[in-house]
C-alpha positions as CSV (number, residue, x, y, z in Angstrom):
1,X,0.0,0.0,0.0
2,X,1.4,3.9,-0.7
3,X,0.4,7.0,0.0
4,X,0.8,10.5,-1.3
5,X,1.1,12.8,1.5
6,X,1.4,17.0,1.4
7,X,3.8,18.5,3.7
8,X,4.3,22.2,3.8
9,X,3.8,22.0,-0.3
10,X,5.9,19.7,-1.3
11,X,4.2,16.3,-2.3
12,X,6.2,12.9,-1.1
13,X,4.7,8.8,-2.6
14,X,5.3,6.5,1.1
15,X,4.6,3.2,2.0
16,X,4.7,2.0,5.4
17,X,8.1,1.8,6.6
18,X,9.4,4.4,4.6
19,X,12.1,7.1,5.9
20,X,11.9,10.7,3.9
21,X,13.7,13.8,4.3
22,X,11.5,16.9,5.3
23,X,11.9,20.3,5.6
24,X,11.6,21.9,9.0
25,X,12.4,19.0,11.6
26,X,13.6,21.3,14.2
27,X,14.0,19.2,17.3
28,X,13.3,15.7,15.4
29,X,16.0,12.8,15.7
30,X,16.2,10.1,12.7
31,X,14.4,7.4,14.1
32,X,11.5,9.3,15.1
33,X,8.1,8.6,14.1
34,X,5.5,12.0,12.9
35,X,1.8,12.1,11.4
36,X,0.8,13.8,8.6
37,X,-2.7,15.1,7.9
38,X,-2.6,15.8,4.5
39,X,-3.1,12.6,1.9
40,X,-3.9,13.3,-0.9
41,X,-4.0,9.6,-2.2
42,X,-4.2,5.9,-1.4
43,X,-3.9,2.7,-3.2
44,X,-2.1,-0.3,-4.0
45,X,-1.5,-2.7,-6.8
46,X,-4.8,-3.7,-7.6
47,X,-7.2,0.1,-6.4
48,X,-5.9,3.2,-5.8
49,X,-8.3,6.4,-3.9
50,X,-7.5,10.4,-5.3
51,X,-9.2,12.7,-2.8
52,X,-10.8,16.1,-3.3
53,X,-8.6,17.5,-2.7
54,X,-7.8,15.0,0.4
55,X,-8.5,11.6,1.3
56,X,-11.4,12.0,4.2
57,X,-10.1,9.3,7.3
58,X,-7.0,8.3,5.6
């Protein structure tokens, strides 16, 4: 399963797991964990999900 998730404009494709580099992690170490808010998109092999602009409960 991936995701496309928005942070502060920039657009990033995750899957569970995933490490990415963000902008703005004042006060965040490597290994830890945040939530983002903004998906934009859901799917996986087989069914993907585009939201309007967001997926709602994702």
């Amino acid at each position: 399963m991936y995701a496309i998730i928005k942070d502060r404009g920039r657009q990033y494709k995750v899957t569970e797991g995933d490490s990415i580099l963000i902008d703005l992690t004042d006060g965040l170490k490597e290994a830890d964990k945040i939530e983002f808010n903004e998906v934009m998109a859901v799917g996986d092999d087989q069914n993907g999900k585009v939201g309007t602009p967001l997926v709602e409960g994702a």
